[in-house]
C-alpha positions in Angstrom: 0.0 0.0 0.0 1.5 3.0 -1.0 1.5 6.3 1.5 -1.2 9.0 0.6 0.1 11.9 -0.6 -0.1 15.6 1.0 -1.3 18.6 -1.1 -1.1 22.3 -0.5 -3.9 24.1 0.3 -3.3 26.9 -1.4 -2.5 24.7 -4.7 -6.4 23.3 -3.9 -7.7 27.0 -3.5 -5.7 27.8 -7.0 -7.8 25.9 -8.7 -11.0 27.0 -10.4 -13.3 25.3 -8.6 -11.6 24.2 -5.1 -12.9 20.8 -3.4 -12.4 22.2 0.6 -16.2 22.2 1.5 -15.4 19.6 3.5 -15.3 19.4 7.8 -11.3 18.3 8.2 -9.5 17.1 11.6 -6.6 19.6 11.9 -3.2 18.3 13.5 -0.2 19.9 14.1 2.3 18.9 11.1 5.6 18.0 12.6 9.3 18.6 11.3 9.7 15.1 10.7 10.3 12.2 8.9 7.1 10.2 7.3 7.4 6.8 8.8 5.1 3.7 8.7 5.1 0.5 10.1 2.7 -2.4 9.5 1.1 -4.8 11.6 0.0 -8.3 9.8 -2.1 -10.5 12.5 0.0 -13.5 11.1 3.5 -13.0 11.3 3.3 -9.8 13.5 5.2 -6.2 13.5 7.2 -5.3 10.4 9.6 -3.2 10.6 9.8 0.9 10.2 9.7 2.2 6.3 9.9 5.3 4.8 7.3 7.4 1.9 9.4 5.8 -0.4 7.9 2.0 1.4 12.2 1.2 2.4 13.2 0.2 5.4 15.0 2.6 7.3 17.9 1.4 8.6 18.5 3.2 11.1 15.5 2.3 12.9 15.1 -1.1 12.6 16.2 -1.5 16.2 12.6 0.1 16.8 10.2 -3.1 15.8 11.8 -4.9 19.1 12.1 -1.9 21.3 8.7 -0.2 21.0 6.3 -1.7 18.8 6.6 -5.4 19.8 5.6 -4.5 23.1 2.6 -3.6 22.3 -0.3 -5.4 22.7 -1.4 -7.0 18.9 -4.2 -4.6 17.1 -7.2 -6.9 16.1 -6.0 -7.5 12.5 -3.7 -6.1 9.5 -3.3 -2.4 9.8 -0.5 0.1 9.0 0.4 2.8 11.7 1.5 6.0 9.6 4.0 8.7 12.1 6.8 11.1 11.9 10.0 10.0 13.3 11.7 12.9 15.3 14.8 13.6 17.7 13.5 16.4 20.1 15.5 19.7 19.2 16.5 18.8 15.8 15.6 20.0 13.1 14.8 18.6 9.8 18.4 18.6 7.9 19.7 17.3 10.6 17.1 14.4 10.9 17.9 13.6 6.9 21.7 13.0 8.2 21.1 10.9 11.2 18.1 8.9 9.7 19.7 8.0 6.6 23.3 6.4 8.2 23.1 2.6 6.9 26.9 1.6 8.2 28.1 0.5 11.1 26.2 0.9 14.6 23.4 3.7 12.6 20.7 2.9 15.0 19.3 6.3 16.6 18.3 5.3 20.2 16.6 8.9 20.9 14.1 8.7 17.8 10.8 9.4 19.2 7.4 8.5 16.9 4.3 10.8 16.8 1.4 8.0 15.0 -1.2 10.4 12.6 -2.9 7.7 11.3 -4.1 4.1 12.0 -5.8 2.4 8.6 -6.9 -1.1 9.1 -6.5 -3.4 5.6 -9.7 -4.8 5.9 -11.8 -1.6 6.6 -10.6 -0.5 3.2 -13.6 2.4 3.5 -12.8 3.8 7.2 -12.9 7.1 7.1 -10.6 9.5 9.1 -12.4 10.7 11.8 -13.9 6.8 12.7 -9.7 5.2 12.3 -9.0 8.1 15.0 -11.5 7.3 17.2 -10.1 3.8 16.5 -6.6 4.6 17.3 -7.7 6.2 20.4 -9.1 2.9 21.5 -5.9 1.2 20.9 -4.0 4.1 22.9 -6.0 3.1 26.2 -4.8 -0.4 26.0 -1.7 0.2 24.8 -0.5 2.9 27.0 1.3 5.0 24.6 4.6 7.1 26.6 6.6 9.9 24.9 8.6 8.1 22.7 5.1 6.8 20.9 2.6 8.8 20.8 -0.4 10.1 19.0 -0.6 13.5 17.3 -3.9 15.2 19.1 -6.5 16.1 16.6 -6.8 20.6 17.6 -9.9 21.0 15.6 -13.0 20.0 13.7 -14.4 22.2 10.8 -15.6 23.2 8.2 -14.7 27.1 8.2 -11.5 27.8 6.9 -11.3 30.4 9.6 -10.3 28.0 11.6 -8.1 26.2 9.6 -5.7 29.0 9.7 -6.4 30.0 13.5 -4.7 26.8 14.3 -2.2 27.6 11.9 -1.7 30.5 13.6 -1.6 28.8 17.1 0.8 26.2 15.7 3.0 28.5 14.2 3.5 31.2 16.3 4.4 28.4 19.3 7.5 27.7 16.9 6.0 25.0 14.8 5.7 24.2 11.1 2.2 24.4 10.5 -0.9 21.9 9.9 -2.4 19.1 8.2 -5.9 18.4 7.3 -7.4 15.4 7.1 -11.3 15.1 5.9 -12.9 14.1 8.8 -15.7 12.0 5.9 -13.2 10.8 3.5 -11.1 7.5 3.8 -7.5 6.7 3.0 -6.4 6.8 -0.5 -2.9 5.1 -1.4 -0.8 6.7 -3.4 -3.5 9.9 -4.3 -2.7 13.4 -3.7 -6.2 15.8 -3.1 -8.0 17.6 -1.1 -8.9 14.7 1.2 -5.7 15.2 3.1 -4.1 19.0 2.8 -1.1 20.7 4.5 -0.6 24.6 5.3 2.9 24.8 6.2 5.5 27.5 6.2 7.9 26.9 3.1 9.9 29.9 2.4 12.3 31.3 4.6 13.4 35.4 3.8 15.1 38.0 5.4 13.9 41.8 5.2 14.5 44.6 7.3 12.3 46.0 9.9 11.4 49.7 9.3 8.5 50.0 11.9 6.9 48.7 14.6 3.0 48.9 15.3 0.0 47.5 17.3 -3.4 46.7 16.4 -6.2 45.4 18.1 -8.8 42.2 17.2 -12.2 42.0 18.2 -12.2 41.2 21.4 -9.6 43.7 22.4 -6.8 41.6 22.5 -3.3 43.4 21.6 -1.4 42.6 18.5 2.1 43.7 18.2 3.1 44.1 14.5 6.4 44.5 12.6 6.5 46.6 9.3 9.2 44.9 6.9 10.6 46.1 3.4 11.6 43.5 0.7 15.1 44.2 -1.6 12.7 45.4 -4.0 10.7 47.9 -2.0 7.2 45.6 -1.6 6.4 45.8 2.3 5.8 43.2 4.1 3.5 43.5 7.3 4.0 41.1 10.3 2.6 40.1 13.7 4.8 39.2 16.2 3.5 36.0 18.0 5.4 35.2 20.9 5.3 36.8 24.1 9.3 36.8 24.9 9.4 38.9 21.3 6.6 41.3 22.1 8.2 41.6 25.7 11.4 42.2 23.8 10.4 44.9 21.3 8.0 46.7 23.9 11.3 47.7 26.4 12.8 48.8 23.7 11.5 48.8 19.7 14.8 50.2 18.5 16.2 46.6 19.3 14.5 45.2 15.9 13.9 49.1 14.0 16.5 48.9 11.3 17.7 45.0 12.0 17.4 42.3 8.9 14.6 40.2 10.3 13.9 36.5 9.1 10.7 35.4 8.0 8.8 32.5 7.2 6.2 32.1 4.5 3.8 29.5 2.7 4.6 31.2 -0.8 6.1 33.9 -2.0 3.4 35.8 -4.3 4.1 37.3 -8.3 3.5 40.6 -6.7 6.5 40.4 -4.5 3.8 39.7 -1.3 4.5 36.9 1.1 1.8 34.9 2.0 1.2 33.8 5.7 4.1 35.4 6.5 5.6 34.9 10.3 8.1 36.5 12.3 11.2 34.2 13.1 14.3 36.0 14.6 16.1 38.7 14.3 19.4 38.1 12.1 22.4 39.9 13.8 24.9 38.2 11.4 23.4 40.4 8.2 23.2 44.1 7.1 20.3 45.6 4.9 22.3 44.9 1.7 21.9 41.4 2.1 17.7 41.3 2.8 16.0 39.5 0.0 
């Protein structure tokens, strides 16, 4: 069975006549590697493969350390995580993961499961396998090193969609996937059933202003005004609180500084889409912004 494939959403909102009027389950997407490992009730665990259905060297230490000692799911299924190392990011995943000499295994690789599609429920859709895979998790009392990726939201409202993109993101994480809560597992298929909004593109512009708005409620937003190589602004909000405590004592700390920013796109217009704020780079000048 091959792995289903992610699409962008904003390559499914391109299109003339998008297919999002769906409710998805939005989870947090990770920066990991895709992993799967299958269960056959006849001759047991396999052991862990990658999107490309190999079997990762490096972890096949795993099928006897973790997943053996769980108890046996009630028939053929395929468990579908990310592999990560806490603190690492992902180019320095692709170099441990991929070692294949010598004594490769990675003993801190810790698995967050998505996805839990049974062989013989071939039309089990999303949000029933997680309610399924939640069942399993009571039994099988799941610790840090194996764990499953908590489903934020439920909806139909895109709205939504990108408030937990927001929440996601401006914790320090890569952004979200969504999986239609109706819609079953396609191998191999890449649609709107299962979509990502992630953070692609990473910039650096420089900071000419600082701002604040306010949202509906009242709440404070503290925003950065940013200028592009080519002159298109670029406006951003600052999401965490050690920032915004950080530019409130004193705004000329970022005012003039090359910031980095991360984006889902970058527009014909020059525009950034989504963007975020990241850090402040104190290793460039304003002739090197992009």
């Amino acid at each position: 069975m091959k792995p289903q494939k992610v699409k962008h959403l904003h390559l499914e909102e391109a299109k003339r006549t998008p297919n999002t009027v769906y409710s998805y389950m939005v989870t947090e997407k990770l920066d990991g590697w895709y992993t799967y490992i299958d269960y056959d009730k006849l001759t047991g665990w396999g052991n862990v493969h990658s999107s490309a259905c190999r079997e990762i060297p490096s972890m096949l230490h795993c099928r006897e350390k973790y997943f053996n000692k769980l108890p046996n799911p009630k028939g053929s299924c395929r468990f579908i995580m990310e592999a990560l190392i806490p603190d690492t990011c992902f180019y320095i995943l692709n170099g441990i993961f991929n070692r294949t000499k010598g004594d490769c295994q990675v003993e801190d690789v810790h698995f967050k499961i998505h996805d839990l599609v049974y062989e013989e429920r071939p039309k089990e859709v999303a949000l029933e396998r997680y309610t399924r895979l939640l069942a399993y998790e009571e039994v099988a009392s799941f610790n840090e090193r194996l764990a499953i990726v908590s489903t934020l939201i439920i909806s139909d409202k895109r709205a939504d969609w990108l408030k937990m993109f927001d929440y996601v993101t401006y914790g320090g994480g890569e952004g979200v996937i969504l999986k239609q809560a109706n819609g079953i597992y396609q191998p191999g298929k890449r649609n709107s059933s299962l979509l990502k909004i992630k953070l692609e593109k990473t910039l650096d512009l420089l900071c000419t202003g600082v701002y604040e708005t306010f949202g509906e409620k009242g709440n404070r937003n503290l925003n950065l005004k940013l200028v592009r190589a080519n002159g298109v602004e670029v406006d951003v909000r600052v999401g965490k609180h050690e920032d915004i405590d950080m530019i409130d004592l004193d705004s000329s700390s970022i005012v003039g500084k090359v910031i980095e920013v991360k984006c889902m796109k970058e527009n014909e217009d020059g525009k950034l889409r989504e963007p975020r704020f990241v850090t402040i780079r104190t290793d460039k000048d304003k002739g090197e912004i992009d």
